[in-house]
C-alpha positions as CSV (number, residue, x, y, z in Angstrom):
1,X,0.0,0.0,0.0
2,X,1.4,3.3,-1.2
3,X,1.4,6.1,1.1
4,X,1.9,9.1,-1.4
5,X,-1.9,10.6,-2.3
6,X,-3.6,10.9,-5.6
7,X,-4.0,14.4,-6.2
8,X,-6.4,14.1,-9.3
9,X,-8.9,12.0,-6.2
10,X,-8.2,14.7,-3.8
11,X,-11.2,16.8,-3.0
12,X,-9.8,19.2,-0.9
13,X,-9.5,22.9,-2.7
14,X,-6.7,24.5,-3.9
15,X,-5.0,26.8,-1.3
16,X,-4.9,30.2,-2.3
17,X,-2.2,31.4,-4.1
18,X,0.2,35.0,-3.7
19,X,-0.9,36.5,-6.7
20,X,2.1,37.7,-8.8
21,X,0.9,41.7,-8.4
22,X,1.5,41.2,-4.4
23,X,5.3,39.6,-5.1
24,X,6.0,42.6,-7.2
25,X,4.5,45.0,-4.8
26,X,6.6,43.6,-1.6
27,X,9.7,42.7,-4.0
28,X,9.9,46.6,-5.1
29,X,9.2,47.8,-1.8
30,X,12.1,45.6,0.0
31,X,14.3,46.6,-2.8
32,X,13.6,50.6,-2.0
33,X,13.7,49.9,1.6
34,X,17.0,48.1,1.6
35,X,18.0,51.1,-0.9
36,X,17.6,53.5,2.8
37,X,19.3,51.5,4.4
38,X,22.3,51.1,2.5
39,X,22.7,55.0,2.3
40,X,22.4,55.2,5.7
41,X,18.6,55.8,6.6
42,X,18.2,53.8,9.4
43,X,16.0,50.6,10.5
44,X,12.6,52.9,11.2
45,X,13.5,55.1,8.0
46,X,13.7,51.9,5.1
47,X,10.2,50.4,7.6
48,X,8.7,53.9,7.0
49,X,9.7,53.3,3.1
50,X,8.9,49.9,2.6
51,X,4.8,50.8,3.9
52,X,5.4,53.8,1.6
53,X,6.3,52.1,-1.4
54,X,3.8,49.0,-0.9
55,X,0.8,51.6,-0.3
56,X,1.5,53.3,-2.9
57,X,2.1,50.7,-5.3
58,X,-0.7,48.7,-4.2
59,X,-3.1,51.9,-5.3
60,X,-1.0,52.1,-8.9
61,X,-1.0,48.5,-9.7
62,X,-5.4,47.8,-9.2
């Protein structure tokens, strides 16, 4: 007896999926927020711009 399941019998639903607007949104937001910090802008100053940049984007991108 095999203990691997048959995924075509399964009847459990799909789970739900990070759509690919959300992994840009937090992938361009991490990259400005590492951005501050790299110049220098502190910890509370690249959290400040990653909330920025993902608010804003998230507005654009609908």
């Amino acid at each position: 007896m095999s203990s691997v399941r048959n995924s075509d019998n399964s009847h459990e639903p799909e789970p739900e999926r990070l759509p690919l607007r959300w992994a840009v949104i937090i992938a361009a937001a991490a990259a400005a927020a590492a951005v501050v910090v790299a110049t220098g802008g502190g910890l509370t100053a690249a959290i400040g711009t990653f909330f920025a940049v993902a608010g804003a984007m998230h507005l654009m991108v609908d």
